[in-house]
Each structure stands twice: as C-alpha cells, then as structure tokens.
MIFIFI-212248 format. One record per residue: residue in three letters; chain; x negated, y, z negated of N, C-alpha, C, O in turn. Coordinates in nm, 3 decimals. Example, Ala and Ser with C-alpha at 12.3 -4.5 7.8 and 13.67 -1.06 7.14 Angstrom:
BEGIN
ATOM   code   unit     neast    nnorth       nup    caeast   canorth      caup     ceast    cnorth       cup     oeast    onorth       oup
ATOM    ALA      A    -1.319    -0.569    -0.780    -1.230    -0.450    -0.780    -1.320    -0.330    -0.780    -1.424    -0.332    -0.846
ATOM    SER      A    -1.285    -0.225    -0.708    -1.367    -0.106    -0.714    -1.290     0.003    -0.787    -1.341     0.114    -0.804
END
This chain:
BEGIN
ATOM   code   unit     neast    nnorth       nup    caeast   canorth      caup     ceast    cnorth       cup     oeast    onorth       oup
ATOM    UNK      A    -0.084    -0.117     0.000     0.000     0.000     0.000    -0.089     0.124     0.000    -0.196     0.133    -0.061
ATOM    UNK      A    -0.026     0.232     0.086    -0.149     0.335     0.090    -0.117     0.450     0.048    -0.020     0.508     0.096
ATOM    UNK      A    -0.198     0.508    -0.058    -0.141     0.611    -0.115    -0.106     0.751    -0.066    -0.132     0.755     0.054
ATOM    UNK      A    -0.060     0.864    -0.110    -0.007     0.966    -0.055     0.002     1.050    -0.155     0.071     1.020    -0.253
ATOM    UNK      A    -0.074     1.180    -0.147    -0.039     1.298    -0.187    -0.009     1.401    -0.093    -0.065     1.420     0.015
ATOM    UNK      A     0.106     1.480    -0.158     0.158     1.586    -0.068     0.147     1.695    -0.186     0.192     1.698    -0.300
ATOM    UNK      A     0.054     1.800    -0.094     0.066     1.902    -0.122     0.172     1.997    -0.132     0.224     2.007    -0.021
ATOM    UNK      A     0.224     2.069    -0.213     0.327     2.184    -0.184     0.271     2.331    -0.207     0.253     2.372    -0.322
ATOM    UNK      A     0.249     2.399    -0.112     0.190     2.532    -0.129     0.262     2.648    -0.106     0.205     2.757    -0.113
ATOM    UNK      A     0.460     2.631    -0.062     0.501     2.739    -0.011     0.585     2.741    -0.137     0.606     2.650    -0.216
ATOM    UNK      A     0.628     2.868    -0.136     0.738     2.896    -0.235     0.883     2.829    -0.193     0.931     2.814    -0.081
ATOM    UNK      A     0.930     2.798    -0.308     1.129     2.742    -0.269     1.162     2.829    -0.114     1.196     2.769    -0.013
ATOM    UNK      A     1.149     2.942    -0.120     1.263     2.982    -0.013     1.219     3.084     0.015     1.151     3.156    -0.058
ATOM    UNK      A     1.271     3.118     0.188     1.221     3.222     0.249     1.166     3.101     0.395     1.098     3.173     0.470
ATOM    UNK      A     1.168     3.039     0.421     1.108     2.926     0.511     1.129     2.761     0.449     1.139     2.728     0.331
ATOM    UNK      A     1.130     2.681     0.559     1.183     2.544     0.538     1.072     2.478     0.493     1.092     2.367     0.444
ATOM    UNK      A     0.931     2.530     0.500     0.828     2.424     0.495     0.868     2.407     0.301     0.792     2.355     0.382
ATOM    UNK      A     0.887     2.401     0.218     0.908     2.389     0.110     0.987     2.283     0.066     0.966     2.204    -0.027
ATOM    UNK      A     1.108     2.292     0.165     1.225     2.171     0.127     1.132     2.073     0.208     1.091     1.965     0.165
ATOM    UNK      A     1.105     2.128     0.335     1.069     1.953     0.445     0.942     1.916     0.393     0.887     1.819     0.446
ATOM    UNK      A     0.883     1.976     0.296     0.785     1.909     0.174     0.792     1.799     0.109     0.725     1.697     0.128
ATOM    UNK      A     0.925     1.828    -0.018     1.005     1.784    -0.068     1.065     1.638     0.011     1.021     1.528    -0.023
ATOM    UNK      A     1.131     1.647     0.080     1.145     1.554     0.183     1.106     1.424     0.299     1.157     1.337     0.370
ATOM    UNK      A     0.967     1.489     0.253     0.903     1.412     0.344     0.840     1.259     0.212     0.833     1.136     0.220
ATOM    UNK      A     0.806     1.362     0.103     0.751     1.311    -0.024     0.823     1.195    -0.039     0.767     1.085    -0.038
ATOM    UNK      A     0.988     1.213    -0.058     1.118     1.167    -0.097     1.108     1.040     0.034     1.120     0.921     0.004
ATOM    UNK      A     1.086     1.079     0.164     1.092     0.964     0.229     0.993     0.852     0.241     1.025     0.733     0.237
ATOM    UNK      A     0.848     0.907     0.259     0.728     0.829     0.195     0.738     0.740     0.146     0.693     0.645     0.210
ATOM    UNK      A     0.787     0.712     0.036     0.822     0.625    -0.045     0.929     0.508    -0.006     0.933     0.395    -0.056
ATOM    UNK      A     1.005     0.554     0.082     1.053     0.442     0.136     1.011     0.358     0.247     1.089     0.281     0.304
ATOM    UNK      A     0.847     0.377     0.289     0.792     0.304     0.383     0.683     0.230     0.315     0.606     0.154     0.374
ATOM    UNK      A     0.682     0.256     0.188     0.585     0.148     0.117     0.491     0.257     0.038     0.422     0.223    -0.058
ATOM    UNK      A     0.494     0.368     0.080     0.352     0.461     0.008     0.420     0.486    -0.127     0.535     0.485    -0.172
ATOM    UNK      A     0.257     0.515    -0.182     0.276     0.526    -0.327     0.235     0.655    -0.323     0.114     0.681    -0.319
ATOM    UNK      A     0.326     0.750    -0.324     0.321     0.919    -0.331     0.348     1.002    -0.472     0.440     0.991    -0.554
ATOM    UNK      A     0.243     1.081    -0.467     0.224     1.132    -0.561     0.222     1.281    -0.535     0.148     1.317    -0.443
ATOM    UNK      A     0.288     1.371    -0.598     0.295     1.549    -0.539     0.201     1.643    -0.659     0.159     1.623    -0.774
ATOM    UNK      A     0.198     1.736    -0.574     0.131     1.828    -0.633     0.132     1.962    -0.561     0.112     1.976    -0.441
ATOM    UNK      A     0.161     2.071    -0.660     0.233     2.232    -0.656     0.082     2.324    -0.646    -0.011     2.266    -0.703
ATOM    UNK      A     0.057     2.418    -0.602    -0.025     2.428    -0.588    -0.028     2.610    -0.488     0.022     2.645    -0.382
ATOM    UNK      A    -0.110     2.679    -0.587    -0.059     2.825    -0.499     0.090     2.858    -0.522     0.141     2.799    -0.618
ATOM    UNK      A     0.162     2.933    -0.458     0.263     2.943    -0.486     0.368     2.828    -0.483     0.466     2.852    -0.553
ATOM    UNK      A     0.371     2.709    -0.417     0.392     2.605    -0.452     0.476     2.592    -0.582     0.590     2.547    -0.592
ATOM    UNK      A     0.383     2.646    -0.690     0.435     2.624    -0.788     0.564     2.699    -0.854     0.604     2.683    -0.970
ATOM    UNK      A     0.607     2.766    -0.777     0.762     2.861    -0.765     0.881     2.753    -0.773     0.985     2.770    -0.836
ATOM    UNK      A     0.853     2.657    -0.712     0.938     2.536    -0.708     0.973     2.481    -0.804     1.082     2.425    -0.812
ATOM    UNK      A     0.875     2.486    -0.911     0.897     2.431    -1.083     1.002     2.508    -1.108     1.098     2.432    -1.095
ATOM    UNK      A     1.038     2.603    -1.134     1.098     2.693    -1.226     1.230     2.645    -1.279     1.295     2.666    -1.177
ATOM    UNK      A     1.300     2.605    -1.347     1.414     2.569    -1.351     1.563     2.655    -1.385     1.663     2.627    -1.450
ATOM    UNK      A     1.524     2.762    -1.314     1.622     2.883    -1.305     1.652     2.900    -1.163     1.674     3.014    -1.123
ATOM    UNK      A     1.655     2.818    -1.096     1.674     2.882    -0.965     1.835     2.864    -0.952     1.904     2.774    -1.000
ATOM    UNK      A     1.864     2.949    -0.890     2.049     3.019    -0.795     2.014     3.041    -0.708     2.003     3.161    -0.685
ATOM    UNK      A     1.970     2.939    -0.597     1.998     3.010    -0.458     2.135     2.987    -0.419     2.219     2.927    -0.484
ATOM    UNK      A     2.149     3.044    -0.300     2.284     3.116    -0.189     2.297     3.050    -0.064     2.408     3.036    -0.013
ATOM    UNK      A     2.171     2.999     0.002     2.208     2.949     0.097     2.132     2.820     0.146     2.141     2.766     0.256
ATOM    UNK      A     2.077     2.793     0.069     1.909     2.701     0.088     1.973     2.557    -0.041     2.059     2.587    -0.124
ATOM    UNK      A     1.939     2.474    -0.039     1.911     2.379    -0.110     1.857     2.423    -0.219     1.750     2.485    -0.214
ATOM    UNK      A     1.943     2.390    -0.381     1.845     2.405    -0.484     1.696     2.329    -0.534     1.713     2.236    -0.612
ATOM    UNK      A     1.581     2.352    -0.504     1.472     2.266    -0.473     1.440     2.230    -0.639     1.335     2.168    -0.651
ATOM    UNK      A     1.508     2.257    -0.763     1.495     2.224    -0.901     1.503     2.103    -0.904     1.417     2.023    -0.940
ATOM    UNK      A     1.704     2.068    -0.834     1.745     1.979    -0.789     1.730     1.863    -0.747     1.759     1.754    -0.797
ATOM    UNK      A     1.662     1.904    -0.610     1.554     1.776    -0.527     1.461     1.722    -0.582     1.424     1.606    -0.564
ATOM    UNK      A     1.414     1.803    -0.655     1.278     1.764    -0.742     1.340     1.689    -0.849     1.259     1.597    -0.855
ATOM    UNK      A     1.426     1.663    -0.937     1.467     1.609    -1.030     1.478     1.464    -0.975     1.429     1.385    -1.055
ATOM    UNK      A     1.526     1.405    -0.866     1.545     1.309    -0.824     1.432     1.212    -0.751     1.451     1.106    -0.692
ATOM    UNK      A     1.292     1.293    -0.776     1.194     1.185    -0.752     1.147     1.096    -0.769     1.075     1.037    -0.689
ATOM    UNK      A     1.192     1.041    -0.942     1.136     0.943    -1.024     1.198     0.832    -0.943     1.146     0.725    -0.910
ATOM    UNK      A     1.391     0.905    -0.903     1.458     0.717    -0.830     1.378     0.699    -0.705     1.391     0.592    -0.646
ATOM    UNK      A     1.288     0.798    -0.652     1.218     0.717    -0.560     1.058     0.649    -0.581     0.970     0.603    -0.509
ATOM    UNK      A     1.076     0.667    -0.692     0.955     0.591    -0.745     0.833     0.706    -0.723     0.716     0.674    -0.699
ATOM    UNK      A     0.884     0.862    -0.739     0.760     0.935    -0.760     0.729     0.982    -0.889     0.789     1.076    -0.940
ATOM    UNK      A     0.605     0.899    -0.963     0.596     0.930    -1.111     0.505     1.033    -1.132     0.519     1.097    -1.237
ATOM    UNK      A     0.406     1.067    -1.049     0.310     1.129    -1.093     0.303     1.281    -0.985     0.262     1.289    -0.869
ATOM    UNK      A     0.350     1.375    -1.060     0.355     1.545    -1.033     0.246     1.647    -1.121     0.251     1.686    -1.238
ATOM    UNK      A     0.134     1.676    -0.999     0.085     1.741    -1.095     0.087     1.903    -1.025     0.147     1.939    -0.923
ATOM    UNK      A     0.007     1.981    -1.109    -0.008     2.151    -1.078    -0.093     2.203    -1.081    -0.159     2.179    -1.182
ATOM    UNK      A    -0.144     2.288    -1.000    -0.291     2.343    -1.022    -0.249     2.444    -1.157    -0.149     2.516    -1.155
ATOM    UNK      A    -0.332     2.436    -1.256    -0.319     2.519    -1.396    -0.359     2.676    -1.354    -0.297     2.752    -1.428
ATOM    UNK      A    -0.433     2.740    -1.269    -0.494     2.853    -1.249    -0.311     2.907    -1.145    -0.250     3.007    -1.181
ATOM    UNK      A    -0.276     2.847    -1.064    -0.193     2.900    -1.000    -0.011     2.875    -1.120     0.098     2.916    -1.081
ATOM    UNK      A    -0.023     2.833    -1.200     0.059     2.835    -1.304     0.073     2.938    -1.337     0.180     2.996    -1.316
ATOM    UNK      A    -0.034     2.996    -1.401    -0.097     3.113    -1.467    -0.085     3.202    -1.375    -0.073     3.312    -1.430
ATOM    UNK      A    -0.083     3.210    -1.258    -0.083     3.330    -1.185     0.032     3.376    -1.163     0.036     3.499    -1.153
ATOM    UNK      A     0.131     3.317    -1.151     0.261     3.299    -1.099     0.344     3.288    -1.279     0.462     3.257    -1.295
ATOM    UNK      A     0.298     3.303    -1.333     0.367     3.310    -1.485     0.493     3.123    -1.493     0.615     3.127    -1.510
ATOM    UNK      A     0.452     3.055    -1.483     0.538     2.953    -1.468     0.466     2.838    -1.586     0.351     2.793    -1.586
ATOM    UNK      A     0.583     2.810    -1.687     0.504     2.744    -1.780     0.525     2.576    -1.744     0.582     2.529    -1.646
ATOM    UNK      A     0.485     2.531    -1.814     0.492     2.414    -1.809     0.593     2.330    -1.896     0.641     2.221    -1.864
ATOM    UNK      A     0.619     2.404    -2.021     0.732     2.373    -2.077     0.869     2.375    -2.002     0.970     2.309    -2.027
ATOM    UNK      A     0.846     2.475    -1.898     1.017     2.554    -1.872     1.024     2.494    -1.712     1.091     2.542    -1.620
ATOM    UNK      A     0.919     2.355    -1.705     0.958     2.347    -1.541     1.028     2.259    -1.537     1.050     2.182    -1.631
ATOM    UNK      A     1.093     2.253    -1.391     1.191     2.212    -1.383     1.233     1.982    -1.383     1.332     1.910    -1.377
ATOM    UNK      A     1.061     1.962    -1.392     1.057     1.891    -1.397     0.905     1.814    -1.507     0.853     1.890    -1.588
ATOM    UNK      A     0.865     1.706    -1.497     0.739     1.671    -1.562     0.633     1.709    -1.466     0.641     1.683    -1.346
ATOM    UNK      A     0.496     1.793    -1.543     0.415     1.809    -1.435     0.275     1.797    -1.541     0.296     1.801    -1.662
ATOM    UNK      A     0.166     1.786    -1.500     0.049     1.753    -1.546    -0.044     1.860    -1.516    -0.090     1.845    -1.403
ATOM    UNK      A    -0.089     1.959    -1.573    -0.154     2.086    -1.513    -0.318     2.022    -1.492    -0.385     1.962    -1.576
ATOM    UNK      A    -0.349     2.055    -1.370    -0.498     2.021    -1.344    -0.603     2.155    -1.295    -0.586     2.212    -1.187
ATOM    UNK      A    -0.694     2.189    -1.377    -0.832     2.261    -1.347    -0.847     2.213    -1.191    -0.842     2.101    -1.141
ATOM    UNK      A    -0.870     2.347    -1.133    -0.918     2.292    -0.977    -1.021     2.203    -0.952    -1.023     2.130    -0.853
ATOM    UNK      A    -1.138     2.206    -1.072    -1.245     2.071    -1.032    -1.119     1.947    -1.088    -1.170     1.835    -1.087
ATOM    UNK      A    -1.048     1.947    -1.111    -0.963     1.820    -1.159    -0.913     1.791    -1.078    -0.919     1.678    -1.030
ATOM    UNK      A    -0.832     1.903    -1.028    -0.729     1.909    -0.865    -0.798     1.848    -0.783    -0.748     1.743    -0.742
ATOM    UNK      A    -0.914     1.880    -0.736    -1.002     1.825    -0.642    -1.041     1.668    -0.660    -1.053     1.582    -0.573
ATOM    UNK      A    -1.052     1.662    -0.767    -1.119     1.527    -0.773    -1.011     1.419    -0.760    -1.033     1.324    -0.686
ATOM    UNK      A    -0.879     1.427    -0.836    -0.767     1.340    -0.811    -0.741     1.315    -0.705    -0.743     1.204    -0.652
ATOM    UNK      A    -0.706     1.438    -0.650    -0.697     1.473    -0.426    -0.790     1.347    -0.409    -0.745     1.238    -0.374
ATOM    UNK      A    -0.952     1.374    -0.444    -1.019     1.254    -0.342    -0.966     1.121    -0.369    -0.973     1.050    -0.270
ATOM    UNK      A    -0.914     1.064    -0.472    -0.862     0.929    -0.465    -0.776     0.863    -0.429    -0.744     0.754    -0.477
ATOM    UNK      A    -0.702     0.948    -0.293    -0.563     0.948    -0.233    -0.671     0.879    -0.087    -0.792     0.875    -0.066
ATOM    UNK      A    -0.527     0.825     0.002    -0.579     0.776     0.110    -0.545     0.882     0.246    -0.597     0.907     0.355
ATOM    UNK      A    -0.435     0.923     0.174    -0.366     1.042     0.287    -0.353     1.158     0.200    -0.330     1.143     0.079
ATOM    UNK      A    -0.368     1.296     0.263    -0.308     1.380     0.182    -0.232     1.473     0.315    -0.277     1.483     0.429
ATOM    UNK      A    -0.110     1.531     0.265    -0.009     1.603     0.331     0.009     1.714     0.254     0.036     1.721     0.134
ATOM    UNK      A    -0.014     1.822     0.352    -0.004     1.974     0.329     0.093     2.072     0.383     0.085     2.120     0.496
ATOM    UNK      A     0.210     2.108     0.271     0.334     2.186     0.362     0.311     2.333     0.273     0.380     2.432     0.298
END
C-alpha cells in the first residue's frame, strides 16, 4: 500500500483548490492509499471551527469526516498556526503541530506527496 500525503496550502474559500484538496484526500483512500494530510501556509484557515460560509461547502465539515475514511493522521505546520492566529485547541478537527524541520522530515517518509 502506498502512502500519501496531501498538502493543503489554500485557504477554505475564495477558489476550489481547497475543497478539491479535501477531496481528493477523501478519495485516496478508497484506492488502497494510506493518506495522511497536512495544513500548511494558509492552509491552515481550514482548521478553524467557526466557519459560515454562503455558498461554498463548509470545509470544518468535510474535514470532520476523515477518520470514516480511514484518515488518522492530520498534521500543521506550527509557524503558520501562529501566523494565521489559529489554535490548536479551537480546530476544527485533531491536528499535530509540526516545526518545519519536523514538517520536512515526516513529508520525506511518504511515497507520494500532493500539493493543492
């Protein structure tokens, strides 16, 4: 089985690459990969668990429903947390904050990585 990390670097909304992120992650998993995500840059806008959007998919939402696809492991770059004021207590889901030499190094033990 070959693993998979997907990057998420766009914010919830304002453009689709965010949901078809989300999505792609969500389908992954049903071809055998063992996918694992990670927020990253603004990316991490997606945590928040206050979102009301209007016309877009709530991406709090989508994200809540990864575990039934067997995605256990969400992590966050900690520097872009911090930049973006987004805690880790208040996200919208479980996430694991990683130091960019951490970020980096997890990244290398993936077989694929996907960047939206």
């Amino acid at each position: 089985m070959a693993t998979l990390a997907v990057i998420l670097t766009q914010p919830p909304y304002g453009n689709q690459s965010a949901s078809e992120g989300i999505e792609f992650a969500l389908a992954s998993t049903n071809y055998g990969h063992e996918c694992s995500v990670f927020f990253v840059g603004t990316g991490v806008l997606q945590l928040m668990s206050n979102q009301q959007p209007t016309e877009q998919k709530n991406h709090a939402k989508q994200l809540k429903v990864m575990p039934l696809y067997d995605i256990d492991h969400c992590y966050a770059c900690a520097v872009s947390l911090l930049k973006h004021n987004v805690s880790v207590d208040s996200a919208a889901i479980d996430i694991q904050p990683l130091t960019p030499e951490e970020l980096s190094n997890t990244l290398a033990n993936f077989d694929h990585t996907v960047t939206f």
